[in-house]
C-alpha positions in Angstrom: 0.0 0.0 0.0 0.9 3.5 -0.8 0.4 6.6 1.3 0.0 9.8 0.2 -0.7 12.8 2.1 -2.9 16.2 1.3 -2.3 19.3 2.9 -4.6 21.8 3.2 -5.4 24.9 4.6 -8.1 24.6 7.3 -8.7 28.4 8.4 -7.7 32.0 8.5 -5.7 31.3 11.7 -3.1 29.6 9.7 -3.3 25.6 11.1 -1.8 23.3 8.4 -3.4 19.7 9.0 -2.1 16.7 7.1 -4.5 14.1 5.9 -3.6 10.5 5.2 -5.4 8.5 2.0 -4.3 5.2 1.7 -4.4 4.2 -2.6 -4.2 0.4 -3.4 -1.6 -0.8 -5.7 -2.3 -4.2 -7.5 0.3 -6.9 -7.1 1.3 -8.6 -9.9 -1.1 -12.0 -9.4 -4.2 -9.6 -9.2 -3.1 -7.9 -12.5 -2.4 -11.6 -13.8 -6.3 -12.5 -13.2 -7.6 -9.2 -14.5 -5.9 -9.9 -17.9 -7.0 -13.8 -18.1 -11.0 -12.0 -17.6 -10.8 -10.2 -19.8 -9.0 -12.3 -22.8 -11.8 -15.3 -21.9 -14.4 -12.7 -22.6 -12.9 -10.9 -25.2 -12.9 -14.8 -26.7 -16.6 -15.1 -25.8 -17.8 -12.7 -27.5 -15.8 -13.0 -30.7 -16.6 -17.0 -30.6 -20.8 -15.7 -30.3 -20.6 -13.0 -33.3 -18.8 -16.1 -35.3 -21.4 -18.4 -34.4 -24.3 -15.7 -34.7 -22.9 -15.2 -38.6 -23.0 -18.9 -39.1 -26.3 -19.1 -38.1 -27.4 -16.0 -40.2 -25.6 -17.7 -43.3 -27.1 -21.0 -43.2 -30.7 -19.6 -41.9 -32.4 -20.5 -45.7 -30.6 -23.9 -46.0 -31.7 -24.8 -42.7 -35.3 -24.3 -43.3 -35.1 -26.9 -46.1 -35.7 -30.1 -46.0 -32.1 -31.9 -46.3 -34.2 -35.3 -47.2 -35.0 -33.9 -50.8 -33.0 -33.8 -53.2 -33.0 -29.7 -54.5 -32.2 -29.5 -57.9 -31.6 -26.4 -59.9 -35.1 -25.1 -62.1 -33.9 -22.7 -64.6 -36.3 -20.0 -65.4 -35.4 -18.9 -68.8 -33.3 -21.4 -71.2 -30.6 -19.7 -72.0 -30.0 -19.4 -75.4 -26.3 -18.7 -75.9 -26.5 -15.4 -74.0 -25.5 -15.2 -70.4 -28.1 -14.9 -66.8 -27.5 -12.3 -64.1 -28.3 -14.9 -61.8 -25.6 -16.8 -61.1 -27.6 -20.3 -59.3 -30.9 -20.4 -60.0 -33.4 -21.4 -57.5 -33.9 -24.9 -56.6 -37.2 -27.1 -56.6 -37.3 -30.3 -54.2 -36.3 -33.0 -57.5 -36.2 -30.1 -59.9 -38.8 -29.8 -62.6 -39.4 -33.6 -62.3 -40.8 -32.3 -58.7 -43.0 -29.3 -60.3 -44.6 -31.7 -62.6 -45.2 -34.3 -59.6 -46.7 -31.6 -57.6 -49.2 -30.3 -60.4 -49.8 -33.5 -61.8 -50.8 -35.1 -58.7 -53.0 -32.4 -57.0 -54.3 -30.7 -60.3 -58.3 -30.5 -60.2 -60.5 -30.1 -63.4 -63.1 -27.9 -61.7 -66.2 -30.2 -61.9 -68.1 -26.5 -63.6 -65.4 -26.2 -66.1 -66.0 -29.8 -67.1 -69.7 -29.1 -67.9 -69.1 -26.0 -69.6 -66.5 -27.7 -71.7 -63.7 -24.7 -70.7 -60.4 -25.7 -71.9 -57.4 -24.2 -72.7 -53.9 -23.5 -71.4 -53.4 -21.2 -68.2 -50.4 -19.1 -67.5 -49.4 -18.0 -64.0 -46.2 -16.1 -62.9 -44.6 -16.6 -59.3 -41.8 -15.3 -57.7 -39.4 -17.6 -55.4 -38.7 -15.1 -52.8 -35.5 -14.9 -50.6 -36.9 -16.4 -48.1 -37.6 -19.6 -50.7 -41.2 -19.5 -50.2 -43.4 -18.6 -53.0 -45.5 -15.2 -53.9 -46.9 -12.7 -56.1 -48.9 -14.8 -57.8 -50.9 -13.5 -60.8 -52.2 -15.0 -63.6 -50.4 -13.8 -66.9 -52.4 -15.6 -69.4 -56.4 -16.4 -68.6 -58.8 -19.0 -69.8 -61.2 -18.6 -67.2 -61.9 -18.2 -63.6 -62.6 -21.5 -62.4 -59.5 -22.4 -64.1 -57.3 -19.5 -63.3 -58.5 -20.0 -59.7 -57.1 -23.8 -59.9 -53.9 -23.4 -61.3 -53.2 -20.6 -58.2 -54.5 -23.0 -56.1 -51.7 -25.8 -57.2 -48.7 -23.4 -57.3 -49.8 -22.2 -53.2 -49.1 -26.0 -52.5 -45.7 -25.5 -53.6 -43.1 -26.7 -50.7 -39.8 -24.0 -50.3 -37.1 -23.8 -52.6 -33.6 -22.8 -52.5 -33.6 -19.1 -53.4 -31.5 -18.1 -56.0 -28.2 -16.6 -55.6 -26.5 -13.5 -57.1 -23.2 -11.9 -56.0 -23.5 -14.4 -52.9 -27.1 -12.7 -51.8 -30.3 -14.9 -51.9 -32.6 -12.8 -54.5 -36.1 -12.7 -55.7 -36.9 -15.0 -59.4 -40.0 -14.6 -61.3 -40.9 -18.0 -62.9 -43.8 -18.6 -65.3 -45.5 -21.5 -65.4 -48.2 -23.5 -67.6 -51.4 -25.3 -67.0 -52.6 -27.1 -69.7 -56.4 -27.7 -69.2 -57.8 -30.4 -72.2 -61.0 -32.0 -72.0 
C-alpha cells in the first residue's frame, strides 16, 4: 500500500493539517487474473458473433428439407447469352418435382368440365429470398374456375432454395403453364 498525504489549509488562523489516503496498488497475481478475464471474454464474444454469422448464413438452408433432393429449375433457357443470376433457385427434384406436384394435386373444376372450358393457363410466381413462393398472378387467362385452380396448385408448392447473385439470396420470377384439355 501507498500513502499519500494532502495538505490543506483549514482556516484564517493559519493551522496546516495533514491528511492521510491510503491508494491500493495491484500486485502482480491480481493484474495476472484481471488480464485472463478479460482475454476469456474478449474470446466469448468473438466466438458468439462467429457463431451468430454462421447461423445467419445458413438460416435459408436450414429451413429446407435436407431429405429432398434440391435441384436447380432454370427459369429462362438460355440461349447462348448469359443470366445475371448466377444459381438459380432450386425445386425439391427439380422440374421432375413441379410436374409431380401439379400433376398429382391438379383439379378439373367439376363446372369447367360441364361448360367444356379448356385451354392453357399461364401463372407467374416469384421464389422469394426467403424460398417460399409469392406474387402470384395470372399472366395468361382462360377462365376463372381455371385461373382460380392453377393458383390453387402453385400455393401448394413446398420451399425452394432461393437463387443466388453476388452471394445474396434474390427474388426469381418464374412462369409456369397449365394445360387444361377436355
Amino acid at each position: 500500500m501507498l500513502k499519500h498525504a494532502k495538505y490543506h489549509i483549514q482556516s484564517r488562523w493559519g493551522t496546516i493539517q495533514k491528511k492521510e489516503t491510503e491508494k491500493f496498488k495491484l500486485n502482480s497475481n491480481q493484474i495476472e487474473i484481471k488480464k485472463r478475464i478479460m482475454k476469456s471474454t474478449l474470446i466469448l464474444i468473438i466466438a458468439m458473433l462467429i457463431s451468430s454469422w454462421s447461423y445467419a448464413q445458413n438460416q435459408t438452408s436450414n429451413d429446407l428439407d435436407v431429405d429432398k433432393n434440391y435441384e436447380e429449375v432454370v427459369a429462362v433457357k438460355n440461349q447462348g447469352g448469359f443470366s445475371l443470376v448466377e444459381s438459380w433457385a432450386k425445386y425439391p427434384n427439380g422440374e421432375k418435382g413441379i410436374t409431380e406436384l401439379i400433376t398429382d394435386n391438379l383439379k378439373y373444376p367439376e363446372k369447367a368440365v360441364k361448360k367444356k372450358i379448356e385451354g392453357i393457363v399461364t401463372i407467374k410466381y416469384v421464389v422469394q429470398v426467403d424460398g417460399t413462393v409469392g406474387e402470384i398472378e395470372v399472366t395468361k387467362s382462360v377462365h376463372p374456375l381455371l385461373d382460380n385452380e392453377a393458383i390453387r396448385v402453385i400455393r401448394l408448392m413446398e420451399k425452394w432454395e432461393p437463387s443466388i447473385q453476388r452471394g445474396k439470396a434474390v427474388k426469381t420470377a418464374y412462369n409456369q403453364d397449365f394445360k387444361f384439355e377436355l
